[in-house]
C-alpha positions as CSV (number, residue, x, y, z in Angstrom):
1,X,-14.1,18.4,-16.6
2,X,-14.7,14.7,-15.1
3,X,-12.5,11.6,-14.9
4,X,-13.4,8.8,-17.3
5,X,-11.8,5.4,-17.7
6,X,-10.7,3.9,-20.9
7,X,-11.0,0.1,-19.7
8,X,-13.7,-0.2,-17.3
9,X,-13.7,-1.1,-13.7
10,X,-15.3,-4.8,-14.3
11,X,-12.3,-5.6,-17.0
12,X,-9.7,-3.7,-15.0
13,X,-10.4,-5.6,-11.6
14,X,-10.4,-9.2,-13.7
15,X,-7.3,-8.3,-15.0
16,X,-5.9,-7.8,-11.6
17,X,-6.9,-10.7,-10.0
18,X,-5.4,-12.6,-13.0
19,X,-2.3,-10.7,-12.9
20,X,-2.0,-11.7,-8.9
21,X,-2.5,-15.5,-9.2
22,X,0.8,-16.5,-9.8
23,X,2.0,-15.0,-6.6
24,X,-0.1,-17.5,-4.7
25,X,0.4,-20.4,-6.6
26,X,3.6,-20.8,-9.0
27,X,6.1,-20.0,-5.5
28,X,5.9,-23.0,-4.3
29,X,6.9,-22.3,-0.6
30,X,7.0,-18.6,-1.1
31,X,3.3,-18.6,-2.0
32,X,1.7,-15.9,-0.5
33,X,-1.8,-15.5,0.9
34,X,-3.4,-13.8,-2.0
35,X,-6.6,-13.0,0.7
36,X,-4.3,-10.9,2.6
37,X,-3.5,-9.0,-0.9
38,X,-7.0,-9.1,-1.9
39,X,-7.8,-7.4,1.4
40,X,-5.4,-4.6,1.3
41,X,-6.7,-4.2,-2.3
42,X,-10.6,-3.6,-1.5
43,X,-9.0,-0.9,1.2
44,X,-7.0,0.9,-1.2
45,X,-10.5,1.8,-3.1
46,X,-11.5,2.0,0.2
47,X,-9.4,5.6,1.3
48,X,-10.0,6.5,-2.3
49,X,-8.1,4.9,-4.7
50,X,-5.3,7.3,-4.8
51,X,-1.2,7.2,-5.2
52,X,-1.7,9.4,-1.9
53,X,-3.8,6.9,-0.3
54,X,-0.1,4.8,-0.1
55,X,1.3,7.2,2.2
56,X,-1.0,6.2,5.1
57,X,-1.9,2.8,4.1
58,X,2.0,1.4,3.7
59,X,3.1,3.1,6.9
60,X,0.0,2.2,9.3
61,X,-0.1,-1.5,7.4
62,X,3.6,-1.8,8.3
63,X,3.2,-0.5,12.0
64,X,0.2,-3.1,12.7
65,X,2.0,-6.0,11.4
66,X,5.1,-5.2,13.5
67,X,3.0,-4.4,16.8
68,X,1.5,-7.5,16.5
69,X,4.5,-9.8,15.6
70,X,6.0,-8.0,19.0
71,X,3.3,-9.6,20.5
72,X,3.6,-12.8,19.1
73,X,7.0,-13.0,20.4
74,X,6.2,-12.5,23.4
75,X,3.7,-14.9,23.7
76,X,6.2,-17.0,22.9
77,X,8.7,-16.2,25.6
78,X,5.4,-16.1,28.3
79,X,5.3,-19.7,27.0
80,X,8.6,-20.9,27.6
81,X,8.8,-19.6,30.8
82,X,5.6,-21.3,32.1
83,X,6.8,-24.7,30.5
84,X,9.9,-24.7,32.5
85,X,9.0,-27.5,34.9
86,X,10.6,-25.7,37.4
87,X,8.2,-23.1,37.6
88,X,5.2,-23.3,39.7
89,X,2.3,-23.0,37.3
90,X,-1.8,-23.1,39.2
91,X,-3.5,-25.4,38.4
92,X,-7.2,-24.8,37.9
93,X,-8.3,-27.9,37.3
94,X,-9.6,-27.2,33.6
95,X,-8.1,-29.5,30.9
96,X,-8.2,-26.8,28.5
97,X,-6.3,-24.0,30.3
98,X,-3.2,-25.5,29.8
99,X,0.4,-23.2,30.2
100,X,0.3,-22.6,26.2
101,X,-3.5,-20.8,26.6
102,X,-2.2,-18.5,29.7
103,X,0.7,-17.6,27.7
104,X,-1.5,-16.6,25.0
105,X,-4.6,-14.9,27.2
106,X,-1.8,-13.0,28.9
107,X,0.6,-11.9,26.3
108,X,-2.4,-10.8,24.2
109,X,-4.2,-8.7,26.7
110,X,-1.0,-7.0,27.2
111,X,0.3,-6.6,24.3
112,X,-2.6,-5.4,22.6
113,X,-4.1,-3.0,25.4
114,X,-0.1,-1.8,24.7
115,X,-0.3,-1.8,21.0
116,X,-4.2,-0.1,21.2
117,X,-3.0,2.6,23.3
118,X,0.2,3.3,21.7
119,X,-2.3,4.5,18.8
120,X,-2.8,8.4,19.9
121,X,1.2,8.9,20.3
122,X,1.3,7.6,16.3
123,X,-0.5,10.2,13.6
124,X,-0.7,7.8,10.6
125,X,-3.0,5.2,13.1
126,X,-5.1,7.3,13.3
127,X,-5.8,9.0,9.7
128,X,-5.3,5.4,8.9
129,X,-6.9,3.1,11.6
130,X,-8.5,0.7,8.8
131,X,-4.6,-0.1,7.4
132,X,-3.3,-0.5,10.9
133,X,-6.1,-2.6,11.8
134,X,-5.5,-4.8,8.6
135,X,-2.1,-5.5,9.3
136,X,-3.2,-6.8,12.9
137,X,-5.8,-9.4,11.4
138,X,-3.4,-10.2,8.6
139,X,-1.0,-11.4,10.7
140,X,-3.5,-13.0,12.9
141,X,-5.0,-15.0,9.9
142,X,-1.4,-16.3,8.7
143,X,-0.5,-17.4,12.1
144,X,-4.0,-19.2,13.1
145,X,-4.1,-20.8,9.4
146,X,-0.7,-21.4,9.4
147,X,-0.3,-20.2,5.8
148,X,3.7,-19.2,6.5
149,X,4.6,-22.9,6.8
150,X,5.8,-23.4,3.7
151,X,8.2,-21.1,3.9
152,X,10.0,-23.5,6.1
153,X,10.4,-26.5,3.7
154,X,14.0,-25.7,3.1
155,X,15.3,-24.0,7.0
156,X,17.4,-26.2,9.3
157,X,15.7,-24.2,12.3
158,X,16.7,-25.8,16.2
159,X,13.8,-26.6,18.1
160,X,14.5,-23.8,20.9
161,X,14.2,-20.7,18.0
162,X,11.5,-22.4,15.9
163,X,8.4,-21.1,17.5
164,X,10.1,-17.3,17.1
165,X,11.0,-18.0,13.5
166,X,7.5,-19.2,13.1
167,X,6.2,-15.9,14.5
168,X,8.9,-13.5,12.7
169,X,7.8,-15.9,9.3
170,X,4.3,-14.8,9.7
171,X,5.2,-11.2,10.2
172,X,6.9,-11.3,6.7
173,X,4.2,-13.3,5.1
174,X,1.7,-10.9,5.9
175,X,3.6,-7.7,5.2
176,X,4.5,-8.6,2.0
177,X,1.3,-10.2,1.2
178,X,-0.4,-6.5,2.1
179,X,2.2,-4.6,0.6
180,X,1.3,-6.9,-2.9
181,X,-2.2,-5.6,-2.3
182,X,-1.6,-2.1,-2.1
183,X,0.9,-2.3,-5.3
184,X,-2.6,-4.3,-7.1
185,X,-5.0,-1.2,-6.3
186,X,-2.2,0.9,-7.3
187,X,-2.1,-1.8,-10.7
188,X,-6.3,-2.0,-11.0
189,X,-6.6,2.1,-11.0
190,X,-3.7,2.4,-13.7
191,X,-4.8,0.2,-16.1
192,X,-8.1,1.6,-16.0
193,X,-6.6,4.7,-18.1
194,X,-8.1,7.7,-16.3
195,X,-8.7,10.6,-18.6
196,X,-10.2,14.0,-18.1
197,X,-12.9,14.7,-20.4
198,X,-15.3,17.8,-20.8
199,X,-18.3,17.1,-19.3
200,X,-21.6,16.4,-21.3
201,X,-23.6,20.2,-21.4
């Protein structure tokens, strides 16, 4: 026996990206990145285009998107300690290392040599690296694009808990923007009908 598909790939992945448009541009502020889905969709084909392949992907997604929003919070806190003007920061005389790049270098390092490390104590990082890895850059894309501020529009946030609602914003933004990719690999294999046939003598 062999697997043969009703609908062929080429139909089945137009199809998809049709079906996924409206998520990234009929929300109006709740858009969401539809690269980040796009992403997580290539590596659902990538571990095999499987139901099973959910089972490391969601979990090792989830886990790299929450290590690194940890990190992003505390690069926030490292920030608003050094800009309290009563704290001595040194002074190195370049323009560009201001208290907002030393929060950043610092809480980065750290976090990430944590985050990195903290990879051998978890099982599904490791069967599912690529996943964790993806949740890690699509958090880092949202936040460096800024492609959570819309969500914002309509929040009466105070100025002292904005830059940790911007960070926790992002988080969400790129967890559910990978978890819609993993449910369009999921959607693209479906559709395709796979059937078992007897194979040609």
């Amino acid at each position: 026996m062999e697997t043969k598909n009703t609908i062929p790939l080429w139909l089945a992945v137009a199809i998809t990206v049709v079906v996924a448009l409206p998520f990234g541009i009929w929300l109006d502020k709740l858009n969401l990145p539809l690269w980040a889905a796009f992403i997580v969709w290539a590596e659902y084909f990538a571990l095999g285009a499987k139901p099973d392949a959910l089972k490391t992907m969601v979990p090792a997604y989830t886990l790299g998107v929450i290590g690194v929003t940890l990190i992003g919070l505390l690069y926030q806190v490292i920030d608003k300690i050094l800009s309290n003007p009563t704290n001595v920061v040194l002074d190195f005389g370049l323009q560009k290392l201001t208290n907002d790049n030393v929060a950043l270098f610092v809480s980065f390092f750290v976090g990430f040599c944590i985050l990195i490390y903290a990879m051998k104590y978890l099982p599904v990082t490791q069967t599912g690296s690529l996943p964790f890895f993806n949740g890690i850059t699509m958090f880092l894309a949202c936040y460096f694009t800024g492609t959570f501020l819309g969500w914002f529009k309509d929040f009466n946030i105070g100025a002292d808990m904005l830059p940790y609602a911007i960070v926790i914003f992002c988080g969400i933004t790129a967890f559910i923007g990978g978890m819609l990719g993993a449910a369009l690999g999921w959607f693209n294999v479906v559709i395709m009908f796979p059937r078992e046939v007897e194979k040609a003598a």
